[in-house]
C-alpha positions in Angstrom: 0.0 0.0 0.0 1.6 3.5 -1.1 -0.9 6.3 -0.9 2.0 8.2 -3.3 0.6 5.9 -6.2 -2.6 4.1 -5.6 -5.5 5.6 -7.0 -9.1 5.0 -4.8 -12.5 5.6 -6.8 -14.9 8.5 -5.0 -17.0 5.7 -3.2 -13.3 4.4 -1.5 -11.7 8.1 -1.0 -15.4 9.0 1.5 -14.8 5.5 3.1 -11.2 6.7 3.8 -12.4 10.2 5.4 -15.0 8.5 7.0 -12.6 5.9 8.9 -10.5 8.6 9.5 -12.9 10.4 11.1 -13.7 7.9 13.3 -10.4 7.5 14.0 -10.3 10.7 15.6 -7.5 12.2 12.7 -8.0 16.0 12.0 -7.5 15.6 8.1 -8.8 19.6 7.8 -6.1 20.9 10.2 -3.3 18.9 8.7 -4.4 19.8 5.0 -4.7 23.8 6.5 -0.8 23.2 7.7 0.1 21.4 4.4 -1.4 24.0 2.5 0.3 26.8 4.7 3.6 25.1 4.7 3.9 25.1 0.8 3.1 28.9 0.7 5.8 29.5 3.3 8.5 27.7 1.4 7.7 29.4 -1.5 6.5 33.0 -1.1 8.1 35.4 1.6 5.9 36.9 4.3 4.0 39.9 3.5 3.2 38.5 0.3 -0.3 38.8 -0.7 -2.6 36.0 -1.2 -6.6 35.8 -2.2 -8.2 33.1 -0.3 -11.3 31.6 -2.8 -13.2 29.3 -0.5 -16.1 27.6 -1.5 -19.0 25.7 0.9 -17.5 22.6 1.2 -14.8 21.2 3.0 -12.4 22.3 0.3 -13.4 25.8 1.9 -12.7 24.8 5.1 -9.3 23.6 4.0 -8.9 26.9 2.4 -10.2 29.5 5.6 -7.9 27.1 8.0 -4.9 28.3 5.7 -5.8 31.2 5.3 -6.0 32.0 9.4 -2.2 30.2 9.6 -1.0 32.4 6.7 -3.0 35.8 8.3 -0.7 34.6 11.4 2.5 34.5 10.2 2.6 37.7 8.7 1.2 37.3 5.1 -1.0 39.9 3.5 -4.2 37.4 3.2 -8.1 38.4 1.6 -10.5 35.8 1.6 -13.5 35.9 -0.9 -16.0 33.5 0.3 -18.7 33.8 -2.1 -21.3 31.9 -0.3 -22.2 30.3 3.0 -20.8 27.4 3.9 -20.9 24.0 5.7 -20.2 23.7 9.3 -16.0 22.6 8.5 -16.2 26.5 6.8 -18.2 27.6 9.3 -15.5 27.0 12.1 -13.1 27.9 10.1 -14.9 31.5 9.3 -15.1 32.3 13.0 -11.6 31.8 13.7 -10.9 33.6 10.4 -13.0 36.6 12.2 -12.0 36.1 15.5 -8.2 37.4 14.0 -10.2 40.6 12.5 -10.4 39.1 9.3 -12.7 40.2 6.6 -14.6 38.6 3.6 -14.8 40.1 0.3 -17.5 39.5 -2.4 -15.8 40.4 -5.3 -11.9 40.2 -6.4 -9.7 42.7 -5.6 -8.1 45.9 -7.7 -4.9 44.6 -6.3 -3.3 42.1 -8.0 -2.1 39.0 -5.3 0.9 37.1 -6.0 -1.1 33.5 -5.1 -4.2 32.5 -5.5 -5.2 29.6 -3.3 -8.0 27.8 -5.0 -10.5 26.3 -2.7 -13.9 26.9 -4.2 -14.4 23.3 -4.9 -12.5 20.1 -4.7 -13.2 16.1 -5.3 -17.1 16.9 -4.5 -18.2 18.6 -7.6 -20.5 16.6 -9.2 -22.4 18.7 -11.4 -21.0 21.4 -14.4 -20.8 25.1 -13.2 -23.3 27.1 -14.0 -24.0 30.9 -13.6 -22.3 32.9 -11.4 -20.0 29.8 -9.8 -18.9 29.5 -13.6 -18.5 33.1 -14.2 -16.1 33.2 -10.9 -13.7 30.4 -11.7 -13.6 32.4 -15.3 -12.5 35.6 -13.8 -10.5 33.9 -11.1 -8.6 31.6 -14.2 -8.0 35.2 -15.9 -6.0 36.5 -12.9 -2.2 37.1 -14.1 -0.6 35.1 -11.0 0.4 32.0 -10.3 -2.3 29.9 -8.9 -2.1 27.3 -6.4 -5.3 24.2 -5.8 -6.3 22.9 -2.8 -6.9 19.0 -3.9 -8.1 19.6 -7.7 -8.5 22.9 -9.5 -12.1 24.1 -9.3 -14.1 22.5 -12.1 -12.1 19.6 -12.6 -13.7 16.6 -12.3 -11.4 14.3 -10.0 -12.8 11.2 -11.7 -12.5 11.9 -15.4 -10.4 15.0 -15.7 -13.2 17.1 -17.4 -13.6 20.6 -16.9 -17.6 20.3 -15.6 -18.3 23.5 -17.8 -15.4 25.5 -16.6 -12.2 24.6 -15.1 -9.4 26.8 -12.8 -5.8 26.3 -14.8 -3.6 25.8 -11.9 0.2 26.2 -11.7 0.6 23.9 -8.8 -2.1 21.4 -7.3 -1.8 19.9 -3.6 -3.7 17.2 -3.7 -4.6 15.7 -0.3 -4.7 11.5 1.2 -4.0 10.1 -2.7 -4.1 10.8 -5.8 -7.2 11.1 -8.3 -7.3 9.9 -11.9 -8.4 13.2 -13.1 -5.2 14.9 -11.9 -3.4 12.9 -14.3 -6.1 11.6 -17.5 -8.0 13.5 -20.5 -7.5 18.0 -19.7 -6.2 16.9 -16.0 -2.8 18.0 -16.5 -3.5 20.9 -18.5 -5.2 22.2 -15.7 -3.4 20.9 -12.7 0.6 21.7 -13.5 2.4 20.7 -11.0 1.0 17.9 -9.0 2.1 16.9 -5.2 0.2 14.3 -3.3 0.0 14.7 0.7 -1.3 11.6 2.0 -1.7 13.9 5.8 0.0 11.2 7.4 -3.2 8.7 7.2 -2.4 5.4 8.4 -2.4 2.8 5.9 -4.4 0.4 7.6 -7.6 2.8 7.0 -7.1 2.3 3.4 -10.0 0.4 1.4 -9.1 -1.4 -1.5 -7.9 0.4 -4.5 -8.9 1.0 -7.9 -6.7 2.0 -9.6 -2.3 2.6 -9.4 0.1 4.5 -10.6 2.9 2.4 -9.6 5.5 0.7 -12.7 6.3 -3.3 -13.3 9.3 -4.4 -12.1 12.0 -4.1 -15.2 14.1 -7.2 -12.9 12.7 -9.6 -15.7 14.6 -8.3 -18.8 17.9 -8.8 -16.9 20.0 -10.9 -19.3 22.3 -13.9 -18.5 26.0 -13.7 -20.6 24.8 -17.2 -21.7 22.1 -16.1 -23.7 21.2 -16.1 -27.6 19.1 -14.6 -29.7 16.3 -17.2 -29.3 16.4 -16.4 -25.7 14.4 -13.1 -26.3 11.7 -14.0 -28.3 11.0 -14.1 -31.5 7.8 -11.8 -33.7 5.9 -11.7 -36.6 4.2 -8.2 -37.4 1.4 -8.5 -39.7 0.5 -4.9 -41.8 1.7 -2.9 -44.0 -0.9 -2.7 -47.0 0.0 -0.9 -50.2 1.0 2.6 -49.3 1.1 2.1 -46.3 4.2 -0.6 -45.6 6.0 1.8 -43.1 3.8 0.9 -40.2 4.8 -2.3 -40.2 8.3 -1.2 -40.5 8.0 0.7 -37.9 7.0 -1.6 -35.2 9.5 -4.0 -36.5 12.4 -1.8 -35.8 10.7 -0.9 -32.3 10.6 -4.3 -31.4 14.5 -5.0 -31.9 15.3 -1.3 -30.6 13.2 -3.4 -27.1 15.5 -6.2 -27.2 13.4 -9.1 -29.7 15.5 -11.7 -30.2 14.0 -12.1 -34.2 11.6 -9.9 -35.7 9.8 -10.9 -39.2 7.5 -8.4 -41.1 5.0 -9.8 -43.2 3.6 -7.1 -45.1 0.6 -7.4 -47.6 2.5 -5.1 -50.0 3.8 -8.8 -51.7 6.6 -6.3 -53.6 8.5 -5.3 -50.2 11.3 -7.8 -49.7 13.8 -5.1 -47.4 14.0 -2.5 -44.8 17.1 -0.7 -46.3 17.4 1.0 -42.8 16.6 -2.1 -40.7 18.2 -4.9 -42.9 18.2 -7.1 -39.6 14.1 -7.2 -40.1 13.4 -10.3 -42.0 10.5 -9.6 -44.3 8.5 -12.8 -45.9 4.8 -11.3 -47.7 1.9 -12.4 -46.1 0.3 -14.9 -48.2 -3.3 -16.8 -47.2 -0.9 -20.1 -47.2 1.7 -18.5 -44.9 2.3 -20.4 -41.8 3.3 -18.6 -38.5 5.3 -20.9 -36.0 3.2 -21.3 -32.7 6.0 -19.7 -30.9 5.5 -16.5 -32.2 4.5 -13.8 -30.3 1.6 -11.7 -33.1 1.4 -8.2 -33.7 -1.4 -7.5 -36.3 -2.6 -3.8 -37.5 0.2 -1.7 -38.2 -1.0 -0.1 -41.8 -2.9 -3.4 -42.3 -5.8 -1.6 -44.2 -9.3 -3.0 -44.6 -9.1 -5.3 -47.5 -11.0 -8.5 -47.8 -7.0 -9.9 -47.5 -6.4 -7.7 -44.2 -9.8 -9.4 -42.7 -9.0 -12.9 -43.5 -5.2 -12.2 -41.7 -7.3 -11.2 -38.5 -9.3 -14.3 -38.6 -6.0 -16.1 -38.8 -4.2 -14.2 -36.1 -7.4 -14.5 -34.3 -6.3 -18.5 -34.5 -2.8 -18.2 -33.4 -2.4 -20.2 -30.3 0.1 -17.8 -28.8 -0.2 -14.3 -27.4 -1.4 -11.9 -29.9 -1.7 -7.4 -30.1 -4.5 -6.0 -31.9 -3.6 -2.6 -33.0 -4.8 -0.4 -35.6 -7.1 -1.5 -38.7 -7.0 -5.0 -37.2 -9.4 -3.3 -34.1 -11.7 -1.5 -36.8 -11.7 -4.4 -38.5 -12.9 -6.3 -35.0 -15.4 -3.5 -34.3 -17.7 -4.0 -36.9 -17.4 -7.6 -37.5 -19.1 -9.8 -34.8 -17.9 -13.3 -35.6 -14.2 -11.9 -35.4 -15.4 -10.7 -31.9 -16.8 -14.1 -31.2 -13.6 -15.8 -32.5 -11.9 -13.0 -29.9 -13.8 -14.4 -27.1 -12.6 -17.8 -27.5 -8.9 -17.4 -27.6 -6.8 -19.3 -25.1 -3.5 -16.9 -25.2 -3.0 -13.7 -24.2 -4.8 -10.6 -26.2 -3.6 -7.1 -25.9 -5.6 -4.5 -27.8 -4.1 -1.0 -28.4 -6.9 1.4 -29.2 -6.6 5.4 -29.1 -9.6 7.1 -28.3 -11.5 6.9 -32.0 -11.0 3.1 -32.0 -12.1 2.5 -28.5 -15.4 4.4 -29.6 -15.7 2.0 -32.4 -15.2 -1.1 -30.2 -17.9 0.2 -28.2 -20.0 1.8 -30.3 -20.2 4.9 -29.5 -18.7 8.1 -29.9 -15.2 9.8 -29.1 -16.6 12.5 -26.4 -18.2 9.4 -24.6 -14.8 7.8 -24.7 -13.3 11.0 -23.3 -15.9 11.6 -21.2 -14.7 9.0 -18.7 -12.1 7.5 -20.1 -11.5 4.4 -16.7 -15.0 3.5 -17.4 -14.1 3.0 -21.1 -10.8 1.1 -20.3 -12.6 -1.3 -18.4 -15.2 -1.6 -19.7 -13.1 -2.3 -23.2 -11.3 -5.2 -20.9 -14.4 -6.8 -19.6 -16.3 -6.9 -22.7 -13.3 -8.4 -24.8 -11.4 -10.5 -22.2 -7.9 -8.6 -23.1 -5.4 -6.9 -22.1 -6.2 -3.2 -22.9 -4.3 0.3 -23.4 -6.1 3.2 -24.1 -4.0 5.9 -25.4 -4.4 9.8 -25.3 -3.1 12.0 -21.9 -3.0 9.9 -19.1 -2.8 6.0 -21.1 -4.5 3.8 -19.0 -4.5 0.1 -18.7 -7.1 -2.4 -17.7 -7.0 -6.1 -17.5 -10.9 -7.6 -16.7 -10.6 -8.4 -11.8 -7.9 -6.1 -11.3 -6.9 -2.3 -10.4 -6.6 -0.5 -13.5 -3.4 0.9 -14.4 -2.8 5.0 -15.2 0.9 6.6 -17.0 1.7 10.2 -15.2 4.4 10.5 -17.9 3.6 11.7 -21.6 4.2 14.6 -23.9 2.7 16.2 -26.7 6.0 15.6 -28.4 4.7 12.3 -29.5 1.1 13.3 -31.2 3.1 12.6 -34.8 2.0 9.7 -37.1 4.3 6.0 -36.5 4.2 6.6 -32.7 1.2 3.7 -32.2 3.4 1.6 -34.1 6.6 2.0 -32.4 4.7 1.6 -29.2 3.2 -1.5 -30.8 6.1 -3.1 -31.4 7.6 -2.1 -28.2 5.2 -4.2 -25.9 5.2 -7.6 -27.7 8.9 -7.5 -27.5 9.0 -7.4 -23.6 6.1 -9.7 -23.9 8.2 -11.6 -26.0 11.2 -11.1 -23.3 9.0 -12.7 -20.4 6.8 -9.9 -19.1 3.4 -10.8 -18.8 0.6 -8.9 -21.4 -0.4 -6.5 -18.6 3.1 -5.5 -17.6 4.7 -5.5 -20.8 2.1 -3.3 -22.1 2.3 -0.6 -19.1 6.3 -0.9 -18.9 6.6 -0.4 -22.8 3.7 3.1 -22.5 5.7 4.6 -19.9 9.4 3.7 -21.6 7.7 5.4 -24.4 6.2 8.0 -22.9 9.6 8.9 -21.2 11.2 9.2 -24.3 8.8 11.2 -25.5 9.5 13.8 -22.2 13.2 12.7 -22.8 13.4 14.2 -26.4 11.4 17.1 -25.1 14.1 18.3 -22.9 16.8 17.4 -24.9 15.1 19.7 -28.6 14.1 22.6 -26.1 10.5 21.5 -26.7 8.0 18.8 -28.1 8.2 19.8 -31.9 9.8 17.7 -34.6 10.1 14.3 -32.8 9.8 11.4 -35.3 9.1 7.7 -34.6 12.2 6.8 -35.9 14.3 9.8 -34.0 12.3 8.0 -30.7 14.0 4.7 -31.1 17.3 5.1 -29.7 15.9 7.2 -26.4 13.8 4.7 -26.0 16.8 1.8 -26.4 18.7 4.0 -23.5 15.7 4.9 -21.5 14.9 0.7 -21.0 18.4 0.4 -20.1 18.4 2.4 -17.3 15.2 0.9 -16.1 16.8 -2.7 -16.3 20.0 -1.5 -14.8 17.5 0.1 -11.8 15.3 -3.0 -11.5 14.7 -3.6 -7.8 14.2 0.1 -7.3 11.2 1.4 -7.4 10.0 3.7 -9.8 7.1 5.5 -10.2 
């Protein structure tokens, strides 16, 4: 149990409060000190701050801060728009009981902080009126801008702005963290995100939902007596007519992750080479070809949807070992239900890649739904299909059908270019192919790939101009140092 990484659904975060409650643990007090102690490490005294607190107990947090900071010598306004519960009530009379005052409007005077705590995990419904015209004007204030558990309007499940949403600078989140910190507009709105567990015991923790937490890269660690058949070997089925680079792609990925052998079959019959990847061994798909059982399958990359790329997907779909569904080969699934059916029946490991367009295929729907809630659409994706699946966009998340779901914190815009599904592709059914099992080859090979992604970012002097190809060798170095680290933990 690490309340730095595991992720509890609203029903399980009130069950904590509650138990903490009843253990007699003042959560409010110690989220008024961490929120005090932050603005004292970072701001001088006599700096001045606008308090926004709201009715709830996100205001209460806020007024209890706001009396420390009044106390130790900042300059400190608090607008409380509206009355609150009894936590704000409290807090108001101690707030008063210093001479404090109240404001109903914002000030001429431009502060140096805002503290945000008009509302927190509670929100339920989109802003309407003047609660959304406040967040607006507060959002348009030119200085930096600091929330107390999620910025107002965020939704802590989803990461939707619930009409209108606070852009924060820095975001203290209190007990553990929330999926919408890190999933869908979350980090857009959140920057910097520190989790303050207020020194809640661990044994008052339900069960979890969800983690952040990484696999264990101990299982890639090579003997000196190996070979190359001790690292697996793939077969990458794609890479239609105009379209053959996809398949190169994920090839090339899949040695940069350490595949012992890597064929490409493409369905473009006159590609016999990869003159930049001659170690690739490339043999056309044809209906007679025959793929060893011991091949791990990745089918999709540039496949197309030709009456040849269906009938490859109904023999992938037969392949008795473990087998990634990328791509075509999942809009291919979506609207064909006796290649669902076929799905259903598969012994091996299935791993299905969708982005947020395909997932809305798979379950009929649209993309907003998809976005919309995008841990609902995860697993429900896994429990419908009985696979392994990765939904990418901000904040990928994993789910595999009875356990936690799994959510990346890394990523950067730097890899919204075409090829990057492929490399990533390629990337997880070679530590599949190394030993990992489906779930934790697919969430170690996202976040190696998303770190590279952060990796060139920092290295260009921003996220423009990355290519798949350029991502290769980063991510070659960046699952070095993971392997080198295993034992440690990382998240």
């Amino acid at each position: 149990m690490n309340p730095q990484t595991e992720l509890l659904d609203l029903a399980g975060l009130r069950q904590l409060e509650l138990a903490a409650e009843a253990d007699g643990l003042p959560l409010m007090q110690r989220a008024a000190d961490s929120i005090a102690n932050w603005v004292r490490r970072h701001y001088p005294l006599a700096s001045r701050i606008l308090v926004a607190a709201g009715p709830g107990n996100n205001g209460g947090d806020a007024l209890f801060a706001a009396c420390r900071l009044h106390r130790a010598g900042y300059v400190v306004e608090v607008l409380l728009p509206a009355a609150g519960n009894a936590a704000v009530q409290s807090a108001l009379a101690e707030w008063q009981a210093l001479g404090g005052q109240l404001r109903s409007d914002l000030p001429r005077e431009i502060p140096e902080l805002l503290l945000d705590g008009l509302f927190g995990v509670g929100l339920s419904r989109p802003l309407q009126d003047e609660w959304l015209q406040l967040v607006q004007a507060l959002d348009a204030l030119p200085c930096r801008k600091l929330a107390i558990d999620m910025p107002s309007g965020l939704d802590a499940g989803t990461g939707q702005p619930l009409g209108t949403a606070l852009h924060a600078d820095v975001t203290l989140s209190f007990l553990c963290p929330k999926p919408g910190l890190y999933t869908a507009a979350g980090p857009d709105h959140c920057g910097e995100v520190i989790i303050d567990d207020l020194a809640c015991p661990t044994t008052l923790w339900p069960p979890h939902a969800g983690t952040l937490a990484l696999p264990d890269a101990a299982p890639l660690r090579r003997k000196r007596d190996s070979h190359k058949g001790s690292h697996g070997v793939l077969s990458i089925i794609g890479g239609a007519p105009a379209m053959t680079g996809a398949a190169l792609l994920a090839g090339r990925a899949a040695l940069a992750m350490g595949a012992g052998k890597v064929f490409v079959h493409p369905l473009d019959t006159g590609l016999m080479l990869d003159p930049l990847c001659p170690e690739l061994m490339l043999r056309p798909w044809q209906a007679n070809l025959q793929i060893p059982d011991n091949h791990q399958l990745v089918l999709g990359p540039g496949l197309g949807l030709s009456d040849l790329a269906h009938a490859a997907l109904s023999r992938a779909l037969a392949h008795p070992g473990p087998l990634l569904l990328d791509a075509d080969g999942l809009n291919l699934l979506a609207v064909d239900h006796a290649l669902q059916q076929q799905l259903l029946g598969r012994r091996a490991a299935t791993i299905l890649t969708p982005h947020p367009s395909e997932a809305a295929r798979l379950l009929d729907c649209d993309t907003a739904s998809i976005q919309a809630d995008r841990v609902a659409a995860v697993r429900e994706l896994s429990r419908r299909f009985g696979c392994v699946v990765l939904l990418k966009g901000c904040g990928t998340l994993l789910a595999q059908y009875g356990q936690p779901y799994r959510l990346l914190r890394r990523g950067s815009p730097s890899l919204a270019v075409a090829g990057q599904g492929d490399i990533l592709a390629g990337a997880i059914v070679a530590l599949l192919a190394q030993g990992l099992p489906p779930l934790d080859a697919a969430h170690l090979a996202a976040d190696i790939h998303a770190s590279a992604g952060e990796h060139y970012a920092e290295q260009a002097g921003g996220p423009i101009g990355l290519t798949a190809t350029t991502l290769l060798p980063l991510m070659t170095r960046e699952l070095n140092r993971r392997v080198s680290l295993a034992g440690v933990p990382l998240f």
